[in-house]
C-alpha positions as CSV (number, residue, x, y, z in Angstrom):
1,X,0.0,0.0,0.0
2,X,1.5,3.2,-1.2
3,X,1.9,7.2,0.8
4,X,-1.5,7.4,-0.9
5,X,-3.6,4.5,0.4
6,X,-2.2,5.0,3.4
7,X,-2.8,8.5,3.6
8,X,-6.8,7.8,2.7
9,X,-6.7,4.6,5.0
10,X,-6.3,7.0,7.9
11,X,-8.4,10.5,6.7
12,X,-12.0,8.3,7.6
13,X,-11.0,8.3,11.5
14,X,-9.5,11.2,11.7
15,X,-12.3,12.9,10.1
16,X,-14.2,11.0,12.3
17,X,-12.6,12.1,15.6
18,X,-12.5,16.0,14.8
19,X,-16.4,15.6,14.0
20,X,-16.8,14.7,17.7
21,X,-15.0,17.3,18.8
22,X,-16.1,19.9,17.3
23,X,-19.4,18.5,18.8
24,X,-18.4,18.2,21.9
25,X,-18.9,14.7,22.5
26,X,-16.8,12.4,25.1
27,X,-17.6,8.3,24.7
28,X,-16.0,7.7,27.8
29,X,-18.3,6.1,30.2
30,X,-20.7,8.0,32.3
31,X,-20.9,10.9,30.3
32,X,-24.9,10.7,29.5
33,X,-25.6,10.5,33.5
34,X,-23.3,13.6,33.5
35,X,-25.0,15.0,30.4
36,X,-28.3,14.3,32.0
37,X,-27.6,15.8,35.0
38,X,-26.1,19.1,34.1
39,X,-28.9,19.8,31.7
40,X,-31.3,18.9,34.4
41,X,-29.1,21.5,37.1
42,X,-30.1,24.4,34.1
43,X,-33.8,24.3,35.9
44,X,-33.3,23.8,39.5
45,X,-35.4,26.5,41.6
46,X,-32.8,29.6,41.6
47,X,-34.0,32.2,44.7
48,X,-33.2,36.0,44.1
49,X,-32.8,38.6,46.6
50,X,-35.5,41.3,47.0
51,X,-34.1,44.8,47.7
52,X,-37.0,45.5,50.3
53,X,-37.3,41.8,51.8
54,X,-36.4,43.2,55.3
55,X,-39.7,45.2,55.3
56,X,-43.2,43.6,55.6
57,X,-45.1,44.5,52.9
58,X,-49.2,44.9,52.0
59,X,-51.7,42.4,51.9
60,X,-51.9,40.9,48.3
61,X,-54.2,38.9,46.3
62,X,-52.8,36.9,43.3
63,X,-55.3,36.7,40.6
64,X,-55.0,34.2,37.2
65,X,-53.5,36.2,34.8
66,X,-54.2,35.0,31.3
67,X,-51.7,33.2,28.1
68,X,-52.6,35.4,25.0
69,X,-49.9,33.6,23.2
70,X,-51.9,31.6,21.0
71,X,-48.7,29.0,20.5
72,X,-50.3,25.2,21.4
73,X,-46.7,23.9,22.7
74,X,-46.5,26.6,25.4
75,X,-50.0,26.0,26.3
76,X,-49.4,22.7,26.8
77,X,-46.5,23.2,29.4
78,X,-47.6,26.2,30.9
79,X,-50.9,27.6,32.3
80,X,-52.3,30.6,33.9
81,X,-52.8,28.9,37.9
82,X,-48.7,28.0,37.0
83,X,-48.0,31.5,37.1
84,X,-50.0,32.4,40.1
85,X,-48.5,29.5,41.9
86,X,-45.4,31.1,41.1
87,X,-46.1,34.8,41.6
88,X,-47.5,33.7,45.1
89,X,-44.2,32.0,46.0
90,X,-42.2,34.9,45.1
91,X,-43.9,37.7,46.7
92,X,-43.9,35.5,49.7
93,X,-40.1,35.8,49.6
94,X,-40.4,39.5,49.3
95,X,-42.0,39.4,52.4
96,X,-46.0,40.6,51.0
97,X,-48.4,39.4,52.7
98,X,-49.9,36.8,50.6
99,X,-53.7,35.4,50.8
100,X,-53.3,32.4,49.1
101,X,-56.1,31.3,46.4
102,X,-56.3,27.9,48.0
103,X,-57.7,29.7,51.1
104,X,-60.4,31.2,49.2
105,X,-61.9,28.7,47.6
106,X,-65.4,29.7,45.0
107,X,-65.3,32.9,45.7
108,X,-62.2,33.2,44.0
109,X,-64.1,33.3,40.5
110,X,-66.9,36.0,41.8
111,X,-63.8,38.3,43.1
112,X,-61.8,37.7,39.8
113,X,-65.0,38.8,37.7
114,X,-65.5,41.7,39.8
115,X,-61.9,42.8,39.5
116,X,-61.8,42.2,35.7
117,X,-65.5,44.1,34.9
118,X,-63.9,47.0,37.0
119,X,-66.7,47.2,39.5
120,X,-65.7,48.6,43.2
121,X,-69.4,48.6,44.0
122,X,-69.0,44.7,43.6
123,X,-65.5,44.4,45.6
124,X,-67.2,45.5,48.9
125,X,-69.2,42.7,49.4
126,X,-65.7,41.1,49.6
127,X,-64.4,43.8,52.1
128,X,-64.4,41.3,55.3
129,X,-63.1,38.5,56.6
130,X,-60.0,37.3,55.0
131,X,-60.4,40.1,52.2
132,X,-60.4,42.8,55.3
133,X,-56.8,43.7,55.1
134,X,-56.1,43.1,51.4
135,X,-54.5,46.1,49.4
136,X,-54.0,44.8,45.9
137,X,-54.6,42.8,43.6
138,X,-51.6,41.5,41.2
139,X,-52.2,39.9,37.9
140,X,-49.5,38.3,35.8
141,X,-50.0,37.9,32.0
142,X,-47.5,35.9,29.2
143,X,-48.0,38.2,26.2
144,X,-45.4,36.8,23.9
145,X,-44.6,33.2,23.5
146,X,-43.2,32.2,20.3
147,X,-40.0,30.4,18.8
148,X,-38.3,32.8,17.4
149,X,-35.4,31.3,15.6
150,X,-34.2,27.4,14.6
151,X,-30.7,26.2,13.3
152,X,-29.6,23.4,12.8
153,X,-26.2,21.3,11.0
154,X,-24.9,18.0,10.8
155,X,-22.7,15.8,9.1
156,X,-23.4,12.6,6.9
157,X,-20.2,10.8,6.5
158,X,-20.9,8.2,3.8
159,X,-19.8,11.2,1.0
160,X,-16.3,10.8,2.8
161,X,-16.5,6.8,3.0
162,X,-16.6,6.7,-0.5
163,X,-14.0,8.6,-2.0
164,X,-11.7,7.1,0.8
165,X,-12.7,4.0,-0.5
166,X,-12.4,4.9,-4.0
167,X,-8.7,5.9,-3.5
168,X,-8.3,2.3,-2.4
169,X,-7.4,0.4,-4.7
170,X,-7.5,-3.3,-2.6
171,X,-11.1,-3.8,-2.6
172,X,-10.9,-4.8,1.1
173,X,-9.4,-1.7,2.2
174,X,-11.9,0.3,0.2
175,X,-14.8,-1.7,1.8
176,X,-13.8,-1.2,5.1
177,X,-13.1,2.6,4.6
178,X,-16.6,3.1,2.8
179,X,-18.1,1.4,5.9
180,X,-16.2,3.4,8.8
181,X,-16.8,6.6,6.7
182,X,-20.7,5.5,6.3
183,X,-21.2,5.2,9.9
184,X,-20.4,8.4,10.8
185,X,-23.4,10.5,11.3
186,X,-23.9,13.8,13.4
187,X,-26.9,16.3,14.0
188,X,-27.0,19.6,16.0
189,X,-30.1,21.6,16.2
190,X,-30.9,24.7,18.4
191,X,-34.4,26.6,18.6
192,X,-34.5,30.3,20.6
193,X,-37.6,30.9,22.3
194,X,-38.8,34.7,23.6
195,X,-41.1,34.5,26.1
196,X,-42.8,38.3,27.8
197,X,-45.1,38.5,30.9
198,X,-46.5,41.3,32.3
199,X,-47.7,42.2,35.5
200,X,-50.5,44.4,36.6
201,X,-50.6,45.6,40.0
202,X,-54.9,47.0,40.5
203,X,-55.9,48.7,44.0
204,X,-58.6,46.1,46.0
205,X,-60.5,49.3,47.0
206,X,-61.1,50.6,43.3
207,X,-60.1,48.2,40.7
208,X,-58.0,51.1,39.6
209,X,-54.4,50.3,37.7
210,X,-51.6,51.6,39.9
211,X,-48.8,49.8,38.4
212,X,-47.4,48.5,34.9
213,X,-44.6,46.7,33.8
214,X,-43.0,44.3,31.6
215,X,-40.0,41.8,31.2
216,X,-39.2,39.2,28.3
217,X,-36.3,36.4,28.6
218,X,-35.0,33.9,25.9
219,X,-34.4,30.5,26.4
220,X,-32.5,28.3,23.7
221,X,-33.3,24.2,23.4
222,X,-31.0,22.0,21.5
223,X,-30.6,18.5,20.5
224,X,-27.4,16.6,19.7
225,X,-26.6,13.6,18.4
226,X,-23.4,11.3,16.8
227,X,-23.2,7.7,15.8
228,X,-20.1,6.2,14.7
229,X,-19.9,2.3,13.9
230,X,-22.5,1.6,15.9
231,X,-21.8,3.4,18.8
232,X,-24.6,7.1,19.6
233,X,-24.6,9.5,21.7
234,X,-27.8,12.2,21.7
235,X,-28.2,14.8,24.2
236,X,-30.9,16.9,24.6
237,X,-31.6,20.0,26.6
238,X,-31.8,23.7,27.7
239,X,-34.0,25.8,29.8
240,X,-37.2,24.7,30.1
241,X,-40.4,27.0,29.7
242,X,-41.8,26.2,33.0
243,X,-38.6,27.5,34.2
244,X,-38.1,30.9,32.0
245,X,-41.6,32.0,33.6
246,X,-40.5,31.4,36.6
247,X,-37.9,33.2,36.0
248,X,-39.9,36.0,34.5
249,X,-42.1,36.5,37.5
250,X,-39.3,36.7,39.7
251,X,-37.6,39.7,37.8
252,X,-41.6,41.3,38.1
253,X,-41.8,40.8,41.5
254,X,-38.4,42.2,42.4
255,X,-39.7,45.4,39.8
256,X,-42.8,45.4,42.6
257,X,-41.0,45.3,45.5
258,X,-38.6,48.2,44.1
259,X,-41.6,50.1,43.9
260,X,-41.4,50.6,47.5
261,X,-44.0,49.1,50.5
């Protein structure tokens, strides 16, 4: 076997080896627990501090905010009493006072129609017992959800495999080239969602708006994937959207909280 043969013998795995690196891939052992886990780490609970936490603050009510994202993949993973749950949580850590809309069972929907419809005259039927001391009313709403941008590249490495193999000329040498070359296949795809929430803070005594604002994040989810002779490796991963609203209503609540108690 000639320089040349030689030379083509050995472009397939070296080929081969700089397509997993320039993925990023390891085939040592453990490395899709590892994988696994630090994609999984991306959307553990994360607290943030709240400038006026030291202070108690009013009496709030969180009421269902609404999705006007029409997108059917974000409605499926995230809905309206998921953002309440995590607006309560939040301005519990910013030290509001919180009435929780567990404790308030049916009447919940009669004081969120009354607050929507703008009608005070309506609210003061609600003006004792647990609603005595309440001050406002905070609504969070997800006005953008969309996926705003996909790539994607790969790799098909049977091209390769045969042109090594046709440089070959023992016919055994050629086959095995064509069939290492062959085997090597990689993918890499990435999509870029932008998610915004607003919040809404109303007085409980008029309905009235006191407060606006508005925050949007992006979260990126990608996919990888190699096999060579045989042997995969796919990952999969990224922020998830449960987590990037979280997120989101914790940068509106710390906006609240600046506003001063």
């Amino acid at each position: 076997m000639n320089i040349l043969k030689i030379a083509a013998a050995l472009f397939v795995p070296v080929a081969l080896s700089g397509c997993l690196a320039g993925n990023g891939f390891n085939l040592q052992g453990g490395t899709a627990s590892r994988a696994a886990n630090n994609q999984a780490d991306q959307n553990l609970y994360r607290p943030v501090s709240y400038s006026n936490a030291n202070r108690r603050g009013p009496t709030v009510v969180v009421l269902p905010g609404k999705i006007k994202s029409n997108n059917v993949t974000f409605k499926q993973q995230v809905s309206a009493n998921n953002i309440a749950d995590f607006a309560e949580l939040e301005l519990g850590n910013a030290n509001f006072g919180v009435l929780e809309r567990s404790d308030l069972g049916p009447l919940m929907n009669e004081l969120n129609l009354a607050v929507t419809m703008g009608d005070p005259s309506a609210l003061r039927k609600f003006r004792r017992g647990k609603f005595k001391s309440t001050k406002l009313f905070i609504k969070m709403d997800v006005l953008k959800a969309e996926k705003a941008a996909t790539a994607s590249t790969g790799f098909d490495g049977r091209a390769l495999g045969n042109i090594a193999g046709n440089l070959l000329g023992n016919s055994r040498s050629a086959d095995i080239a064509n069939t290492v070359g062959s085997s090597v296949q990689t993918a890499d795809s990435s999509g870029v969602w932008v998610v915004g929430m607003r919040y809404k803070i109303l007085s409980a005594e008029t309905t009235e708006q006191i407060a606006t604002g508005y925050f949007e994040e992006k979260m990126e989810v990608g996919a990888k994937s190699v096999s060579v002779l045989g042997v995969s490796q796919a990952q999969t991963g990224g922020t998830t959207l449960d987590t990037i609203v979280q997120r989101l209503v914790q940068k509106a609540v710390q906006d609240i909280d600046r506003r001063g108690k």
